[in-house]
Every structure is written in C-alpha cells, then in structure tokens.
FILUM-208784 format. One record per atom (N, C-alpha, C): x, y, z. Coordinates in steps of 0.02 Angstrom, whole numbers, plus 50000, padded with zeros to 5 digits. Layout:
BEGIN
XYZ ...
***
This chain:
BEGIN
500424994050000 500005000050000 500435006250000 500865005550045 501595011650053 501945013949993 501935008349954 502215007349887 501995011049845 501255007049817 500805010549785 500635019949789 500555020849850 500605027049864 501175030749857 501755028949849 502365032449840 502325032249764 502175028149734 502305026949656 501695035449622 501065035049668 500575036649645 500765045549664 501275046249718 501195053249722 502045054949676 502325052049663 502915053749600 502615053249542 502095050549511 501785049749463 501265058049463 501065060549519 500675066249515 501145072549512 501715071649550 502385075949548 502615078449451 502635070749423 502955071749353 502605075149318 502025073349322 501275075349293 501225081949288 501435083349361 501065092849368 501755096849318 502295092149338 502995097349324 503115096149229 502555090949210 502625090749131 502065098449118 501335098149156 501015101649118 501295108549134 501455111249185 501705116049202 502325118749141 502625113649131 503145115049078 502965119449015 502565113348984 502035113648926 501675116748948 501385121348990 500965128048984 501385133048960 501855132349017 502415139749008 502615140348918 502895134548906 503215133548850 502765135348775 502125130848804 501525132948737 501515142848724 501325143648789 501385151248802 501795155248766 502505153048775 503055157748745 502845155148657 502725148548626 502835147648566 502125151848532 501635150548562 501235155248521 501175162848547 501475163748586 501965171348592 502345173048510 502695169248525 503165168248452 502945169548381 502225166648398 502025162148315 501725169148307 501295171248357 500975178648352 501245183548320 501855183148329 502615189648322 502685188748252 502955182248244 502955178448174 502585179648116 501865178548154 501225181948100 501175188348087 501425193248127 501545198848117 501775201648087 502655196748096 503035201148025 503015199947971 502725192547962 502495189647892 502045195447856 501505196747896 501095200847896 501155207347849 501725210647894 502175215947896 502615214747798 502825211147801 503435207347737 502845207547688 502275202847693 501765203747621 501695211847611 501455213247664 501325221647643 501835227147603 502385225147631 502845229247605 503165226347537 503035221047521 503185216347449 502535219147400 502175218847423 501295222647393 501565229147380 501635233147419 501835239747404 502675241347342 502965236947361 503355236447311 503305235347263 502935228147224 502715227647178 502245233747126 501845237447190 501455242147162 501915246947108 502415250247176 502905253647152 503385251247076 503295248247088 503925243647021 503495242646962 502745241446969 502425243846920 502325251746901 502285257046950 502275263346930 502845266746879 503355261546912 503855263646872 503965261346798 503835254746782 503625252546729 503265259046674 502765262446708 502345263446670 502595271446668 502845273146711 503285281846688 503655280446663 504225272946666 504575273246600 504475274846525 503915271446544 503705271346453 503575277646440 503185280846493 502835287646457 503435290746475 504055290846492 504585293146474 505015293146429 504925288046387 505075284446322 504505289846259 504215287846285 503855291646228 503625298846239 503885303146288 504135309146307 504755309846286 505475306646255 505875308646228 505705307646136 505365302746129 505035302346043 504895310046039 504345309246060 504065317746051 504615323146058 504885322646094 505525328746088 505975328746023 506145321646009 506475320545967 506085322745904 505715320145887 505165322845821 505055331245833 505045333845894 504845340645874 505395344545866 506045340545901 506685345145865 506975343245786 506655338145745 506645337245703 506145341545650 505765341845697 505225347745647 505485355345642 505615359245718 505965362145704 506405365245654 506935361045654 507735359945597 507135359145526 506645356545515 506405357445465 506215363545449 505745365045497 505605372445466 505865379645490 506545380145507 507125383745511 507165383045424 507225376445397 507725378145342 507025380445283 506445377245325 505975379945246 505835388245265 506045391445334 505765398945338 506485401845308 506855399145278 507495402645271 507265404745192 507165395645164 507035396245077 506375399545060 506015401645098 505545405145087 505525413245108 506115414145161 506125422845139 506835421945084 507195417345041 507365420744981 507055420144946 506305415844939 505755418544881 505515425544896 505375429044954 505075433644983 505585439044938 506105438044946 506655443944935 506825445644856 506745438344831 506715438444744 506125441944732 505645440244751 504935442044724 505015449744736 505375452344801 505285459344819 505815463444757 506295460044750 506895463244692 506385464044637 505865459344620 505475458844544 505235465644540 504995463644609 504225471144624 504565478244619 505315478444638 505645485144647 505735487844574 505965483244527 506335482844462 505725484744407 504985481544424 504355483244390 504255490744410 504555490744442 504245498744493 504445502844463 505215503344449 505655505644416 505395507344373 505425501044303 505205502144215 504495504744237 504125505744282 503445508744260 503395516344272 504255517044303 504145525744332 504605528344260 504925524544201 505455527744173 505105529844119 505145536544086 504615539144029 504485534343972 505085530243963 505305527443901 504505521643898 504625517843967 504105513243988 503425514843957 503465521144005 502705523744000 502415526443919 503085525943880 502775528943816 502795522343763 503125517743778 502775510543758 502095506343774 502175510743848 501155507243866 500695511843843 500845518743825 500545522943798 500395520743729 500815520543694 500925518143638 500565511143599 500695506343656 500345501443624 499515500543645 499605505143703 498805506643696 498275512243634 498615515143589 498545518243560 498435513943459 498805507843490 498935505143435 498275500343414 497995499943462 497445496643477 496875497443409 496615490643388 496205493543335 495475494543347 495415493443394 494795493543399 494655495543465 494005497643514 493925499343585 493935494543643 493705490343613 493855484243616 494545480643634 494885479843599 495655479743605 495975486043649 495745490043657 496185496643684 495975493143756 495295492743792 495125491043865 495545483043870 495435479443847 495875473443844 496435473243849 497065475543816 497705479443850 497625483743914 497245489443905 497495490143977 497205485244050 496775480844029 496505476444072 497305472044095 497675469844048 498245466944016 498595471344072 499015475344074 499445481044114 499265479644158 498475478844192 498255479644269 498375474844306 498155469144258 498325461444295 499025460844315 499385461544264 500325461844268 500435463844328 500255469644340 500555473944400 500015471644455 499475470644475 499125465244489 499475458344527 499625456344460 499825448644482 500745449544536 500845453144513 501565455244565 501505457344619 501135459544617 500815462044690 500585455544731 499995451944698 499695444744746 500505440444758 500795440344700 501395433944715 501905437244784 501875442444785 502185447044826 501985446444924 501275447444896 500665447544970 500785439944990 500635436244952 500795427544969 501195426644994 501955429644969 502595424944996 502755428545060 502395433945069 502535434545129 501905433545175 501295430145190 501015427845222 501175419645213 501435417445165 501975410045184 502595410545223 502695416745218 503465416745301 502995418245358 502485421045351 502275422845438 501705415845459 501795413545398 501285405745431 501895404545463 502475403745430 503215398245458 503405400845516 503345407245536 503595410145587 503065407545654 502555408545638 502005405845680 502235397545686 502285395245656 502485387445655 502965388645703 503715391145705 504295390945716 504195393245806 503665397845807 503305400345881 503245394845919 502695390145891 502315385745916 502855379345931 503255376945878 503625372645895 504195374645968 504415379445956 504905380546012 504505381546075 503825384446085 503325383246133 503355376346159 503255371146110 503255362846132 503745360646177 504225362746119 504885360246146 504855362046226 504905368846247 505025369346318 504475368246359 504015365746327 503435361146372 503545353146390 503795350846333 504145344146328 504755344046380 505065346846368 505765350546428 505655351246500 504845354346500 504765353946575 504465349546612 503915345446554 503795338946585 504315333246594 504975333146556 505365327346544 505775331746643 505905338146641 506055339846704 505715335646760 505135336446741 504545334046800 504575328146821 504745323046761 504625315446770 505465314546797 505965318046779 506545314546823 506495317246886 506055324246938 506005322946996 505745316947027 505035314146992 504855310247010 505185302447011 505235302846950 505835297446950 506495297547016 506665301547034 507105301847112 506945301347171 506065302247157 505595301647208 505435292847234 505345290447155 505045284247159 505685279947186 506385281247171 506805278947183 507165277747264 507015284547292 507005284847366 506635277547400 505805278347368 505515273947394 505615268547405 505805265647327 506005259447330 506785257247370 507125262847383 507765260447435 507245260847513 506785265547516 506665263147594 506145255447594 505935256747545 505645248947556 506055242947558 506665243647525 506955238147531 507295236147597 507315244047624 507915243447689 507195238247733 506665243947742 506205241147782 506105232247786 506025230147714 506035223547696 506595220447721 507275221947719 507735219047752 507745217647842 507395223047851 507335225047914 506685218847978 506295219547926 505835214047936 506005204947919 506435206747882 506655197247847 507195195047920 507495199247926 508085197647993 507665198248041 507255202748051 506955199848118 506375194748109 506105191848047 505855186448053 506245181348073 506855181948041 507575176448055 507295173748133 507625182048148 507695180248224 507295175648273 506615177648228 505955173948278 506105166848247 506215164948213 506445156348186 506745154148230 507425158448235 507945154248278 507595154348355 507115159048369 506795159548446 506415151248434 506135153548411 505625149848407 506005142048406 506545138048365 506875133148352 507235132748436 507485136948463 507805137548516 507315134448574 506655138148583 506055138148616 506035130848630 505615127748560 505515120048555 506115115748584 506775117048556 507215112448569 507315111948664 507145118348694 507255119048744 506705113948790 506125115348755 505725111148771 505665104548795 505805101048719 506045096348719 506625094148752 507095094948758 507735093848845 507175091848894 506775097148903 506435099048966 506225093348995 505695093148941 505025088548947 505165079448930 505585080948895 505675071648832 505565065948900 506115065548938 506145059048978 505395058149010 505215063049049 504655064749102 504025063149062 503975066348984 503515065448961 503325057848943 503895054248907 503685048248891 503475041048938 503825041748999 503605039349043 502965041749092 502885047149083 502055047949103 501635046849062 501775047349006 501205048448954 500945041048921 501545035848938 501585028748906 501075025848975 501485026649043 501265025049085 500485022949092 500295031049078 499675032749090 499145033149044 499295034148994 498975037148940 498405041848948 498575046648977 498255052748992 498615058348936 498115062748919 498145067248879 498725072948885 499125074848859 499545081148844 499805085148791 499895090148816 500105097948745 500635094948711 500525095348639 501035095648588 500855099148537 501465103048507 501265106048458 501345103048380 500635105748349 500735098748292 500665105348210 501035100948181 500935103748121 500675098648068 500715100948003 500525096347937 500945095747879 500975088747850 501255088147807 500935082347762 501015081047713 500845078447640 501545074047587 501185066747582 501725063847543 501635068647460 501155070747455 500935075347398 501455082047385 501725084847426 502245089547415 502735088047389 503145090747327 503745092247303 504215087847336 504495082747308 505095082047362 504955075247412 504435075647412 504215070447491 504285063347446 504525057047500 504485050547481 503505048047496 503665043647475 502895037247488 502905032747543 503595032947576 503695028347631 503955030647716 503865029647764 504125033547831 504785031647837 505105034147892 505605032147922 505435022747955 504715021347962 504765014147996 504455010147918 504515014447839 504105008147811 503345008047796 502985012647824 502435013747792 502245016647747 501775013747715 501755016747650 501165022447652 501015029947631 500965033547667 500045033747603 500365032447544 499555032547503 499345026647519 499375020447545 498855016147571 498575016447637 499235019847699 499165020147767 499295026447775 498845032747753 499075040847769 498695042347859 498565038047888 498575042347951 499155039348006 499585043247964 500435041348021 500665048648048 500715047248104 501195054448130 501895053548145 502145060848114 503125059648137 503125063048206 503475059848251 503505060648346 504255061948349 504415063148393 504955060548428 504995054048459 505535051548430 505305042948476 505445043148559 506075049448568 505995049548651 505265052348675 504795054548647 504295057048669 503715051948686 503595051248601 502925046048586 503445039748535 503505034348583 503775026948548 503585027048474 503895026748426 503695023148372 503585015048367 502975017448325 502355013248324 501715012748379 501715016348411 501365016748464 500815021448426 500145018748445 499215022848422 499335027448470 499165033148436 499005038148458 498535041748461 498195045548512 497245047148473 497855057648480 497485060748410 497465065748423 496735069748451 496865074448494 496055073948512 495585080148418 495145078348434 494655078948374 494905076248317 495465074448279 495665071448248 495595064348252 495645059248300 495535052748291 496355050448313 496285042348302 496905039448309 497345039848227 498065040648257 498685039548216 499075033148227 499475031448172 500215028348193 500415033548231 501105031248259 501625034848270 502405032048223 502045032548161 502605030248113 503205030848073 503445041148098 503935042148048 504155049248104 504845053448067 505295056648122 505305060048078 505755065948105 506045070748060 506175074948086 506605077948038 507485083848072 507205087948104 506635090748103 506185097448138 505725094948205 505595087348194 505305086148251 505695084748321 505605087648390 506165086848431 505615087848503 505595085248555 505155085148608 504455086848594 503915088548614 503315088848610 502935092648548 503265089548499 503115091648435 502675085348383 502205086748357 502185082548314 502015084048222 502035080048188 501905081648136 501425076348093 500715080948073 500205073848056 500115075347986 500005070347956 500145069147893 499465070147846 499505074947804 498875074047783 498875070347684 498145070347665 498225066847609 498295072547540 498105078047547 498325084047518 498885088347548 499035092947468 499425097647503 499235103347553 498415103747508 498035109747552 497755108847610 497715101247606 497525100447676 498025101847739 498595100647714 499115100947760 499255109247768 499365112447733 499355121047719 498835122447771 498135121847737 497945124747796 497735122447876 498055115147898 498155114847946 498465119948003 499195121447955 499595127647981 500095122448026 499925125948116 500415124648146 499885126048218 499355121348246 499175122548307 499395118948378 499135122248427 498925118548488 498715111648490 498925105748527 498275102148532 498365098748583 498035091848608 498205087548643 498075081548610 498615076748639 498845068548643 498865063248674 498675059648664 498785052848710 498895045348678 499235043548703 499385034548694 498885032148708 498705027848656 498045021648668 498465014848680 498975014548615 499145007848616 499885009248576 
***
C-alpha cells in the first residue's frame, strides 16, 4: 500500500511538472508564432507595396520613352522648318527685287511711252480696254505673288513660335518626370531597407522559436514519455502538417509505411511518443506513430495529411495527445 502510494504521488509530481512546463512553454511559442504572424504580415505588405511601386515605374518609364520620341520629332520639325523659313524669305526677297525693278520700268518715261503707245495702237475699243486690262493684271499679279510669299513666312514664323513653345513644354515635363523618378527611387531604397529589416527579424523569431522547442524538448522528453506511456493521459504538443503530395516528399516513413495506402501516420519524437505506438489526436482521431524528422524534437508532432492543402491549411496549432496503444 506504502508502495503504491509512493509510486502514485511521483507519478502526480511528474505530471504537474510536465504540464506546468508545457503551459509555460506553449505560452512563449504562440507568443512567438503571434510575432511571426506579424512580420509575415508586415513582409507581404511591404512586397505589395513594392510591387505596386515597380509597376509605377514601369509605366513612367514608358511615358518617358515616349516623352523623349516627342522631343525628338519636334526638334526634328523644328530643323525642318528653320530651313523651309529661310528658303522662303529668299522667295520673299526675289519676288521683292521683281516688284522694285517693275516699279522702276513703270516710273521711266521710256516705259510709259511704250504702254502709251501700244495702247494707242489698239484697233479697235475693244482691244484698247483689253490691253489696259492686260497692264492691270501684270502689276496686279506682282503684287498677289508678293502678298503670298510673305504671308507663307509669317505662317512659318507662327509654326517656328509654336514649335519652340512645345519644345520647352516637353523640357519641363521630361524635368518633372526625372523629379519624380528620384522620388520613386527613394522609395523603393526605403522599402527595401524596411524589407530587410523585417526578413532579419523574422530570422530572428525562427531561431527563437527553434531555440524555444528544442529547449522544450530537453525539458520535457524523459518525464514526458514515461508519464504519458505509463498513463495514457492526455498532453500539449505542438502539431503541424505535412503531405506525401508535396514536392520532394517520399511514399514511405522512416519505419516503412507506406503513406498512400496508410496516410494516418504521425512523425514524433521517439523519446517522446515510441514509434509505432496509436496515438488518438484529440478531434482528429487515432494515428500511427510512424515516421521522424529533422524538425521534430520534444513535444512536437507532425500529422500527415492526404493533400497539400490540407496540410497548408492545417498551419501549425495547439493540441492535445495521448497513447492508446
């Protein structure tokens, strides 16, 4: 009876000093996982915002691209019509020599007594208004070719207005887009720092977190497996998911099972939970305890699911365990 009772109050001793463990311990890891979710959190957002950015830029490139076309074509137009307002005031200037030189022969007597003259020669009244109709047009028509070539330089000049107008509009938007462009560039260096800033301290929470568990596990391993085999009473482990369906993964465990005919196997620690030993997870049902792995280490487990998505969105919870068999 002395016995029994000694066995029964070291057995309540291990008991309290496992859950006690595994409270504290659960505590700090989803402490952790919280932090974790955070900066993940934190990292999508600022990858979102980057992306945004890296498309903005995309797209002022171009219209910066085709903000130097346009410059280029209008200093090409330009140089064009520089050289057509040039060849068109020496039509202006010929035409004006014509007009001076007509001006001339129409002021010199000699002129005037040949237009006299051949108006006189005229045979008929008829013929006399017809010549001088003849004289009027002449002097007439020198005059319009005259009026023309110079409302064809002040169209060009107007042209020559308007283009150099462009130009330093083009000039001040191409100004505009390289502030911004230094703007967008800032950004994207503080986003990256930020992003760096957040990836290392996700680091950090890994290695907490890897540290955490392993510590755990020291803690808990001996105490646990002998209470938990003992007794088969329920306790905290933290369980995640995995899939022979993922990239990479074999069809078979560490003990040999084959995982698409027998998929409800869990990887344990064998100092924890014996391999091969039934395991009920609670709301989940019973497992093997059939396979290990480099990440699993004291009160950890890992349950196997038959998808990938199933396993995804398992995630990484709380739960409780116990040995059946």
């Amino acid at each position: 009876m002395k016995q029994s009772m000694k066995r029964l109050v070291i057995f309540a001793v291990a008991l309290f000093s496992i859950a006690f463990t595994q409270t504290v311990s659960a505590d700090s890891l989803d402490s952790i996982q919280n932090n974790k979710e955070e900066v993940a959190a934190r990292i999508r957002s600022l990858e979102s915002d980057m992306n945004e950015l890296l498309d903005e830029i995309d797209t002022a490139n171009a219209e910066v691209s085709a903000l130097e076309e346009k410059i280029e074509q209008n200093t090409k137009d330009i140089e064009k019509t520089k050289k057509q307002i040039t060849a068109q005031e020496e039509v202006v200037e010929k035409r004006l020599d014509q007009a001076r030189t007509q001006l001339k022969a129409l002021q010199t007597s000699e002129v005037n007594y040949n237009i006299i003259v051949s108006l006189f020669q005229a045979k008929s009244l008829s013929e006399f208004f017809q010549r001088i109709y003849a004289v009027t047009l002449l002097t007439d028509a020198s005059q319009d070719h005259l009026r023309r070539a110079k409302e064809d330089h002040e169209k060009l000049e107007q042209l020559q207005e308007h283009l150099d107008q462009t130009a330093k509009e083009l000039a001040s938007q191409k100004e505009e887009e390289k502030e911004k462009e230094a703007e967008r560039i800032e950004k994207v260096a503080t986003l990256k720092e930020n992003l760096a800033e957040n990836k290392a301290l996700l680091a950090t929470i890994h290695e907490k977190e890897a540290a955490e568990m392993s510590a755990t596990s020291v803690t808990t391993a001996s105490s646990a497996t002998s209470a938990a085999s003992a007794s088969g009473d329920w306790f905290g482990v933290q369980a995640t998911g995995y899939s022979t369906q993922e990239a990479g993964m074999g069809t078979y465990t560490a003990t040999g099972i084959n995982l698409r005919s027998n998929p409800r196997v869990i990887a344990v620690d064998p100092s924890v939970i014996p391999l091969g030993s039934v395991v009920e997870v609670e709301g989940m049902g019973t497992y093997i305890a059939g396979d290990t792995g480099g990440a699993i280490h004291g009160n950890i487990i890992d349950i196997h699911f038959a998808s990938v998505g199933d396993a995804l969105a398992w995630g990484r919870r709380s739960v409780r365990v116990r040995i059946v068999g």
